[in-house]
C-alpha positions as CSV (number, residue, x, y, z in Angstrom):
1,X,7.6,12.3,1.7
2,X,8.1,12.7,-1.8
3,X,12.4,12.0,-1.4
4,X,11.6,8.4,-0.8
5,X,11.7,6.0,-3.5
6,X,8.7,4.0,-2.9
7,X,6.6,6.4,-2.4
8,X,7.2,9.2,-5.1
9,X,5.8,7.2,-7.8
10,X,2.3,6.7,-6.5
11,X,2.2,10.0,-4.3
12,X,2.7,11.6,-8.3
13,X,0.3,9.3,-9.8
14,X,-2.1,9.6,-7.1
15,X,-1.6,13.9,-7.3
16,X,-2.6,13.6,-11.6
17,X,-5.4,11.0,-11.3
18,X,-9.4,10.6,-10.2
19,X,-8.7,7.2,-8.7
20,X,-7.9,5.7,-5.7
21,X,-4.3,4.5,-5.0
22,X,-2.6,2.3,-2.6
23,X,0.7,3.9,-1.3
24,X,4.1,1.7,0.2
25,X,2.7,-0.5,3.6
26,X,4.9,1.5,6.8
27,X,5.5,-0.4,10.1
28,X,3.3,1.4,12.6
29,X,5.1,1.4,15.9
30,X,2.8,1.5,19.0
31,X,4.2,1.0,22.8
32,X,3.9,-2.0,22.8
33,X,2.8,-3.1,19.5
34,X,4.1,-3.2,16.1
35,X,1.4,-3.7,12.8
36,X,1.3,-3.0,9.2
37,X,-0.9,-0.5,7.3
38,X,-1.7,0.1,3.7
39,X,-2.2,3.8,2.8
40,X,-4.8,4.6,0.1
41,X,-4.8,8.0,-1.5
42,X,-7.2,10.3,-2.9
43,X,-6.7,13.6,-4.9
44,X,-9.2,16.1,-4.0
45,X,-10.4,18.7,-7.1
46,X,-12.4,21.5,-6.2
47,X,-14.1,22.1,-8.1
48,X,-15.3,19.0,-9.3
49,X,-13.8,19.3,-13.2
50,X,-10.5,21.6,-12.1
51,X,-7.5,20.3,-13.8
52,X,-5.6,20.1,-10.7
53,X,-5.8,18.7,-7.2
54,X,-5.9,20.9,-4.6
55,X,-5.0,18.3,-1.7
56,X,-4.3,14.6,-1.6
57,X,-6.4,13.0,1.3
58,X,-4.7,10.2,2.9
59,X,-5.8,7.3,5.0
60,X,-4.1,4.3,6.9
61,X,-5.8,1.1,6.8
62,X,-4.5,-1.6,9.6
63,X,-3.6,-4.9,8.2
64,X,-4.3,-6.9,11.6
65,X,-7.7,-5.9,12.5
66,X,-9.4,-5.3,9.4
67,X,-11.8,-8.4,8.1
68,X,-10.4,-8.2,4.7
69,X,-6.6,-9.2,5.8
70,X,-7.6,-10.4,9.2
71,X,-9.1,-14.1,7.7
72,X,-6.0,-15.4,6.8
73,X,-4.0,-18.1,8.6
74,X,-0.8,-18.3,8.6
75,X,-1.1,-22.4,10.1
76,X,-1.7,-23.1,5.9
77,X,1.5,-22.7,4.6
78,X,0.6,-23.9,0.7
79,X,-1.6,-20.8,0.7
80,X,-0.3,-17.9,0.4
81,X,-2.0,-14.3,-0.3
82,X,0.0,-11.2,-2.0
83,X,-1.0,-7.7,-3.2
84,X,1.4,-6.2,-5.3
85,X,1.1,-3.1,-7.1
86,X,2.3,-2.4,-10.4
87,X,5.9,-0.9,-9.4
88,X,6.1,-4.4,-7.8
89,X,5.9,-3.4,-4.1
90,X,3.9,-5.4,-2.0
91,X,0.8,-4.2,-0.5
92,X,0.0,-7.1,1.7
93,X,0.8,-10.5,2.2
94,X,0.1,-13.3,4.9
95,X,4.4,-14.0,4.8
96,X,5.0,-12.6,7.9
97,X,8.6,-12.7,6.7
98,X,8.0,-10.3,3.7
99,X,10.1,-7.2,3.6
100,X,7.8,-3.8,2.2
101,X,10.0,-1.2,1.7
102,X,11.5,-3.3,-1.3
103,X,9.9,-4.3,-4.6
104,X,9.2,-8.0,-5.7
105,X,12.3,-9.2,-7.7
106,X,11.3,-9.3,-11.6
107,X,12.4,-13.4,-11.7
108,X,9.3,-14.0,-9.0
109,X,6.8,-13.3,-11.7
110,X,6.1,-15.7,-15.0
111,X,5.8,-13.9,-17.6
């Protein structure tokens, strides 16, 4: 997990922190369905004021069934919702047509 690109940067930051991080959005291939998820990771210290995390608990949350990305519609198209996180992949987004295993080009963002 840690030899892809998109993911090593929040798996580390996620391993050396107390907060909660969201990892790269993966295509979740069922047999006859295909959604997104969003990871969020946790690093677990025992005890509570080691210096280091013992484990890193994972979780999947699905993009298509869950009320917070589920009230979207796509029939709006001036309205357009994006999570990005600070490496500039994206999280979410209702652009059915966006591609997640690639950051945001630097040019899309006014600085």
């Amino acid at each position: 997990m840690l030899e892809l690109e998109q993911i090593l940067e929040s798996f580390t930051e996620t391993r050396e922190s107390r907060k909660i991080y969201t990892g790269s959005t993966y295509l979740i291939n069922g047999l006859e369905t295909q959604t997104y998820a969003m990871p969020i990771r946790w690093a677990i210290y025992i005890p509570h004021d080691a210096t280091k995390a013992i484990a890193i608990m994972t979780a999947g949350i699905k993009q298509d069934n869950t009320p917070i990305f589920g009230g979207h519609s796509t029939e709006i198209e001036y309205h357009q919702v994006e999570i990005i996180r600070s490496d500039r992949y994206p999280v979410f987004s209702t652009d059915n047509n966006i591609k997640y295993a690639k950051p945001i080009p630097k040019h899309y963002y006014a600085m």
